[in-house]
N, C-alpha and C positions, 0 to 999 in steps of 0.2 A: 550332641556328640559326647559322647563317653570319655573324661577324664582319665591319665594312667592309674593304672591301679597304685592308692595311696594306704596307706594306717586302717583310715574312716572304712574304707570299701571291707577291706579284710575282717574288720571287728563286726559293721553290719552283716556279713555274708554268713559267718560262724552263731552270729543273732537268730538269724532266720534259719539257718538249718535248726536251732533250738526250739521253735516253733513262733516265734516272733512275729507279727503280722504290722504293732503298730511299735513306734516310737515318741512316748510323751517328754516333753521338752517346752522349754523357754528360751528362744532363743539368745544364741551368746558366741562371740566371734571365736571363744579358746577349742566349741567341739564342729564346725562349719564340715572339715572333712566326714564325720559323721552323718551330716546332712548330706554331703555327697554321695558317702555310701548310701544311705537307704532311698537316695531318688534311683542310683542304679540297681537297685536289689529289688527295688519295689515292694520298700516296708512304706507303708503308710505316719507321714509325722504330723502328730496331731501337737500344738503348738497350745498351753494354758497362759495365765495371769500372775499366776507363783508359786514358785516351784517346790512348795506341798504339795498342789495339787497333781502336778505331775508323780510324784510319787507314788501318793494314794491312786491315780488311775492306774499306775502299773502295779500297785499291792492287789488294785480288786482285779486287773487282769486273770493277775493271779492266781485268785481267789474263785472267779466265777467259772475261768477257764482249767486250769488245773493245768497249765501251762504259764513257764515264765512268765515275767509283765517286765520291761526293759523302760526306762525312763536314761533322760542324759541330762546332766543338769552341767550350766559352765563354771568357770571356778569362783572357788571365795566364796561370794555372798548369794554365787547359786545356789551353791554344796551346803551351804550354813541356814539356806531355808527351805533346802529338803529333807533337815535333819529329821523333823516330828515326824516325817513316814518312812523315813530308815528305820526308826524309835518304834512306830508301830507296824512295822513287817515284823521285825522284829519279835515283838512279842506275841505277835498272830503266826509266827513259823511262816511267814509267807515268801515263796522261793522268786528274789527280784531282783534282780541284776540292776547298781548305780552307776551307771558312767560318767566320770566329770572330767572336766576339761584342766587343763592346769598348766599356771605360765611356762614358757621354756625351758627345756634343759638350756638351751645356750646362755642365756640370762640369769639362770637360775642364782638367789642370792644377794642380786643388785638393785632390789624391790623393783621387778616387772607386775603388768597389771594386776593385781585381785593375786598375787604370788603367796601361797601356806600350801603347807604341807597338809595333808586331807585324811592321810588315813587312819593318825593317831587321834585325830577326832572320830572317827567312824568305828574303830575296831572295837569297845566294847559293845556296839549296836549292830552288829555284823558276823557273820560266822568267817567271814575272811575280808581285808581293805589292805590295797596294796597298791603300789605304782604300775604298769609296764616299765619294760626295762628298757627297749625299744624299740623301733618302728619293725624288726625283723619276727619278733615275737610277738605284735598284737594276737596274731589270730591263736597262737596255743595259751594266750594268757585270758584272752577273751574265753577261751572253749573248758580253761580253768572255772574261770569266772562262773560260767552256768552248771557245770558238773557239781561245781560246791552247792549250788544255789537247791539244786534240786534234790540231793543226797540227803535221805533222813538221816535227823530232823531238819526238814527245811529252813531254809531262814534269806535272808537279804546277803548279797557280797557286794562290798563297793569294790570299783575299778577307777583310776583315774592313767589318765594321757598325756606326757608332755606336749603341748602344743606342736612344739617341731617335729615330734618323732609322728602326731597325728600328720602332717601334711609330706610326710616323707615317705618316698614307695617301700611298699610292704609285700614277701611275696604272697601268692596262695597258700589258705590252710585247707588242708583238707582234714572234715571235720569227721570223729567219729562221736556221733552222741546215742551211744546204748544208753538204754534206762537204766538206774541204779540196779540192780539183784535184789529181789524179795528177801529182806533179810527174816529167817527161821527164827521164829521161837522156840526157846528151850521148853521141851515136852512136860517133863516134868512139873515147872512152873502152871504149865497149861493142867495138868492133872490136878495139880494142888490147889485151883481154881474151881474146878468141877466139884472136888471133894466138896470144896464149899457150899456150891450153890445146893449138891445134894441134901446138903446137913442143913441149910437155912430154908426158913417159913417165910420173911415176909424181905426180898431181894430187891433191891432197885439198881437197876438199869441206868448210867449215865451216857449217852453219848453227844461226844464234843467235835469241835471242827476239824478234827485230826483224822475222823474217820470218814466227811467227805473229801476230804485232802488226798487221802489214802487211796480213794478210789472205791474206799467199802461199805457204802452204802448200800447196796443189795445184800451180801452176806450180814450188814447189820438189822436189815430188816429182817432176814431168814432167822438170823439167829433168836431174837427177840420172838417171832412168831411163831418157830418151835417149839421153845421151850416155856413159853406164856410168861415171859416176865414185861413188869411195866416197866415203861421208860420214860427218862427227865431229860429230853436236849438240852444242848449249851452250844453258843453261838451257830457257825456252821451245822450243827447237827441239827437242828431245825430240820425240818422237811423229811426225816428219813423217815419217820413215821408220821404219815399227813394228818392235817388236821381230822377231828372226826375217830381220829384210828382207836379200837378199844383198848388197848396198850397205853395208848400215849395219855400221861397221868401229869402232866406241865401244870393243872388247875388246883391239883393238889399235895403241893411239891410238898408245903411248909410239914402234912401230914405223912408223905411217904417219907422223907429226908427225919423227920421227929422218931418215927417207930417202925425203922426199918432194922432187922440186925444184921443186912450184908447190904455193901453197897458198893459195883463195881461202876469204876470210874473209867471208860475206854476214849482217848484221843483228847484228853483235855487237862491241865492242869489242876491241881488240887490249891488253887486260889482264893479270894477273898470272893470270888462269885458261888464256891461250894465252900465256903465258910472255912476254909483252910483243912475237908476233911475228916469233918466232925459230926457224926452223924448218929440221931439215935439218942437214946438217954430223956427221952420223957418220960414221967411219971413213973420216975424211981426205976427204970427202966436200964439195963447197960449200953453203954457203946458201943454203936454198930462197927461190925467189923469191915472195911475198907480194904480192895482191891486195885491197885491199878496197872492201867495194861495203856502203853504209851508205844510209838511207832520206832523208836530207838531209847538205846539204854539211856542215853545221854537227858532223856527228858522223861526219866520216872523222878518220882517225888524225893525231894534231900530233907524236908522239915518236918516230917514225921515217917511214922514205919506201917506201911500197911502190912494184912496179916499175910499177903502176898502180891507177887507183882508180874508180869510179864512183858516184853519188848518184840515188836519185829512187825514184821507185814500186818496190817489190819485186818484185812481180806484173808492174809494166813491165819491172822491169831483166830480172827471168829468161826471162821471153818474149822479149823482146827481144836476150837474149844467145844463144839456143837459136838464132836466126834468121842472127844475127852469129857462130855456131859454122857454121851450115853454109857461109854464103859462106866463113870461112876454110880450110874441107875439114877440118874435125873430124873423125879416126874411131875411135868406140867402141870401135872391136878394139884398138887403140893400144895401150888400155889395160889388156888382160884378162888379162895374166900377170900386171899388177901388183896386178887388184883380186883375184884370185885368189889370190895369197898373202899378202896381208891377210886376208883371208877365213879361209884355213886357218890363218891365227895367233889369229886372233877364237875359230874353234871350239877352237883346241887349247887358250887361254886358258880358255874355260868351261867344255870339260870338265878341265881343270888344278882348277877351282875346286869341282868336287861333294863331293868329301870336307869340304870345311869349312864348304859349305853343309847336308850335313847331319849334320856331327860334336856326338858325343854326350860332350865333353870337359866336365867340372865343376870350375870354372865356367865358365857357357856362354860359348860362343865366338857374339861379336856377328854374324858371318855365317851361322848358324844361322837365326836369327831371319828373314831375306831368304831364306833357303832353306825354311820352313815359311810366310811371306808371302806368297810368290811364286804356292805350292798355292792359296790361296783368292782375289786378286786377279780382279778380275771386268774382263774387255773395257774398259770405262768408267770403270774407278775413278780417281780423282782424288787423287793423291799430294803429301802435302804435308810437304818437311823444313825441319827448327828444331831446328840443332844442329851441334854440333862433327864427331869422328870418327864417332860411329853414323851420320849423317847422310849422310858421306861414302862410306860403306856404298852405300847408299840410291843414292847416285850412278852407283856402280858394279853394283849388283846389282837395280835397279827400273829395267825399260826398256820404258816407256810403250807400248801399242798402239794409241796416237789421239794427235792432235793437239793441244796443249791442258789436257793434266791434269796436268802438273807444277808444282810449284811450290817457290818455293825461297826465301832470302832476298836473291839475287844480285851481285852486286858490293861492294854496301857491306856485307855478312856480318853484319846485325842479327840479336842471338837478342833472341827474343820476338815471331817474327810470328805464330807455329803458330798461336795460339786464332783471333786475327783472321783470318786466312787460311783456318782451316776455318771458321769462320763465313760470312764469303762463300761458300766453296766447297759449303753445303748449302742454300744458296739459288738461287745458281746453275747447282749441277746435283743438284735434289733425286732424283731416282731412280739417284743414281749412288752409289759406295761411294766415300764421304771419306775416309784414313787420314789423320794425324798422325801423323809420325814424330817424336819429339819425344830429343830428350841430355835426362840428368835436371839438368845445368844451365841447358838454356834453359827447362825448363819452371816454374824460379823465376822466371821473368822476366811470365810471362802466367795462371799455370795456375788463378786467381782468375775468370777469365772464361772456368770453363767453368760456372758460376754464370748466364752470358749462354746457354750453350745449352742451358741447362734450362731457363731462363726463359721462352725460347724454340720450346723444343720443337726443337731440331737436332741429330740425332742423329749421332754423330764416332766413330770406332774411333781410339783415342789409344796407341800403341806405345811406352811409353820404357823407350830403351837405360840404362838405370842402372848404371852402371859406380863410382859414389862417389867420381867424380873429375872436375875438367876434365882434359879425356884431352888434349887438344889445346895445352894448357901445361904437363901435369903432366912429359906425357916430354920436351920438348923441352928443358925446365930439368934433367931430370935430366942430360941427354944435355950439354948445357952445361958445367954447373956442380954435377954429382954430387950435387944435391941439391933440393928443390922447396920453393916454400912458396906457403902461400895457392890448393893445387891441390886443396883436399879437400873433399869433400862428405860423408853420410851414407852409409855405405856400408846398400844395402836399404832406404831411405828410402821411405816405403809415401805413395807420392804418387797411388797408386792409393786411399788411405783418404780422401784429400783430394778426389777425386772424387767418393766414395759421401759422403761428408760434406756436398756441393754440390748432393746428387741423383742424379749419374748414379751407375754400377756400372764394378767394377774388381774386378783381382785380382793380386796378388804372384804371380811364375812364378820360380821356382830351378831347375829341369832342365827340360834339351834335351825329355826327350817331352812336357811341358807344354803347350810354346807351340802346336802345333799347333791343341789342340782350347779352347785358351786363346782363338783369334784366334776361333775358330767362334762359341765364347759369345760374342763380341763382338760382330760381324759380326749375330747374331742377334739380340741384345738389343733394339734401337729404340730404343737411348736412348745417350747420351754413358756412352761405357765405355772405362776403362782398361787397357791391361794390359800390368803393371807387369814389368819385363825383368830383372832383376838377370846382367849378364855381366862379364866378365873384366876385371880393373880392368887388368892385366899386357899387354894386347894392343892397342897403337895399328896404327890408320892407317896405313898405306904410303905417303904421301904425298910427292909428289918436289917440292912450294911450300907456303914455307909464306906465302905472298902478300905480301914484301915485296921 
């Protein structure tokens, strides 16, 4: 029997018209009417281990859905251990609504349970953190809450509930959720863009997670394939142009990014993953001239000046700039010696790399691993990395065939998203194949809630590179200071036991012919299974930042 309508029902009800499905959470007596609401609303609550995780399952909701991800965490020490995926929604623009639960207004003051104030910790990690004011306003403070969430530039808003005022009747909101307005580009801008690429020889293409975000991933493949320019994804942008594509020039970055002298940057920061920007200038060569085109003004570059810049719809700017390429007399061929020998540096770079993709070197060599990966990955599978150097692998050797199936930790480099991020990611695309790439460092950070996907019933292929070290501090301090400390792990740490221990299945793999039929049993299994990688603690990363 149906409960009166309370706080909880009102703020679920306003959830769900936002397109809300699940609710990730740890359970906590201060958000209960919550749980009430969404057993009458029939939002699904899927309940984790800790409430990071819950987080990250509603950043990759997110993220995979392009639709809200709602997470409710209870107060205090709920709130204070979901900070690292407020932190990296955050920085990934990812639109997530926080709800948390918080002691009484009637009490408020006389130290009631887990009783802090919440949102002056949340508001630098947030586009808006506020209280409700009370039980009469949940639902237009609620309908606040998602409108900010979703408004370019996206980002996280925290909400929190006084206890009382959650269990107090609230009445109906009646929700209006139009989608934000395409916001216009200034034409101009768009011209003085075109001028460019007309006047420039050898042009790269950047596209970043802001333009699957945006929804423009078709106009970004139009536009690239119009006008023949190569392209370098960054995070989300992965897949707009599938592996294979004769465009997509990711194998030959270090040489398109070296001597290139226009490089436009669409949907991504200009961070310490594009080198802050800096592009161009080999062999005495000038500095390539630098474009960016961001989805609000709010998030074009402040630390340096490109030679131009654009804001607004994605979708708008690319069509819009295809349009403003022909009036400046763009032409495609301009550019075809130059996309042509990126091209053959791309191929000659991969085939450069077969020997060590399928080297039989003991102990294994972690490119091995993406070279026996590679053989069963399916059209649709949804790749997800949580880790240091293995990871980095991952980057370089997993090149998505869709739009949308990667994921990562992104700018702010939190290890411990893997669990929460497969979890989302087998809800949101259950007939698809979820990996988890997981370093056997980050998987101390979460690997307790794979307890959640057996609970659950979410079946994950879990991959870790188990090296018995952080590989990613281990060498750099050698390399330093001729010596490391605090860089060591287990080496063969059967964190695949820790799985079968949980429910699901796993298994320890020591030689190269292993892993093959190792991924197979996995892959087949139907249930959260490990399997457990032990390679070459002696072999880092090639890495030319190490992001400071």
């Amino acid at each position: 029997m149906k409960s009166a309508k309370h706080a909880g029902d009102a703020a679920v009800a306003v959830s769900k018209a936002y397109g809300v499905e699940t609710m990730f959470t740890l359970s906590g007596g201060h958000v209960f009417p919550l749980y009430d609401g969404a057993q009458h609303e029939g939002v699904r609550i899927l309940d984790v281990r800790h409430e990071q995780s819950a987080v990250f399952a509603a950043e990759a909701t997110a993220r995979l859905t392009r639709t809200p991800g709602l997470a409710v965490l209870t107060a205090g020490p709920g709130i204070t251990n979901g900070i690292s995926g407020v932190a990296t929604a955050h920085a990934n623009g990812s639109p997530v609504v926080i709800m948390g639960g918080r002691a009484p207004q009637s009490r408020w003051g006389s130290g009631a349970l887990q009783e802090m104030d919440h949102p002056p910790l949340l508001a630098p990690i947030t586009k808006l953190a506020f209280t409700a004011s009370g039980a009469d306003s949940v639902g237009q403070d609620v309908e606040m809450a998602f409108r900010t969430a979703v408004a370019p530039h996206r980002g996280p808003v925290f909400l929190d509930f006084h206890m009382d005022h959650l269990f107090a009747p609230s009445p109906v909101h009646e929700t209006q959720t139009q989608s934000p307005s395409p916001l216009e580009p200034d034409r101009d801008d768009l011209r003085a863009i075109a001028k460019l690429l007309a006047e420039a020889e050898r042009p790269v293409l950047v596209y970043g997670s802001d333009v699957w975000m945006d929804r423009a991933e078709e106009a970004a493949r139009d536009f690239a394939e119009t006008w023949r320019l190569p392209v370098i994804p960054n995070g989300q942008g992965r897949g707009i142009l599938p592996a294979g594509h004769e465009l997509l020039v990711t194998r030959a970055r270090g040489d398109a990014f070296a001597q290139a002298d226009l490089v436009v940057v669409i949907g991504t920061p200009l961070d310490f993953r594009l080198g802050y920007g800096w592009f161009g200038g080999k062999d005495g060569a000038p500095l390539a001239k630098v474009v960016h085109i961001a989805d609000a003004p709010s998030h074009l570059t402040t630390h340096m000046r490109p030679v131009a810049s654009a804001a607004g719809d994605l979708s708008v700017v690319l069509w819009s700039l295809g349009d403003a390429c022909g009036d400046a007399g763009v032409k495609p061929t301009r550019y075809a010696d130059w996309v042509t020998k990126l091209a053959d540096k791309a191929a000659a770079t991969i085939a450069g790399d077969a020997g060590l993709l399928a080297a039989d070197s003991d102990p294994i060599h972690p490119m091995r691993v993406y070279g026996e990966l590679g053989k069963v990955l399916a059209e649709d599978a949804v790749v997800i990395g949580d880790g240091g150097d293995f990871v980095s692998y991952a980057g370089k050797y997993v090149e998505p065939r869709q739009p949308g199936n990667w994921l990562d930790p992104g700018p702010y480099g939190c290890l411990g998203t893997g669990l929460g991020y497969a979890i989302a990611a087998r809800l949101a695309r259950p007939s698809s194949q979820v990996v988890l790439l997981l370093g056997d460092g980050a998987a101390g950070f979460s690997l307790m809630d794979v307890d959640t996907l057996v609970r659950h019933r979410l079946p994950v292929v879990m991959i870790c590179g188990n090296n018995g070290i952080w590989g990613l501090e281990k060498h750099p301090m050698q390399l330093l200071y001729g010596y490391d400390v605090a860089a060591e792990l287990q080496p063969q740490c059967r964190y695949d036991q820790v799985v079968t221990a949980l429910g699901g299945g796993g298994e320890l793999v020591t030689k190269p012919s292993e892993i093959g039929p190792a991924l197979r049993r996995a892959f087949d299994s139907g249930i959260p299974y490990m399997v457990n990688i032990a390679t070459d603690p002696a072999i880092a990363y090639p890495r030319n930042t190490t992001g400071v």
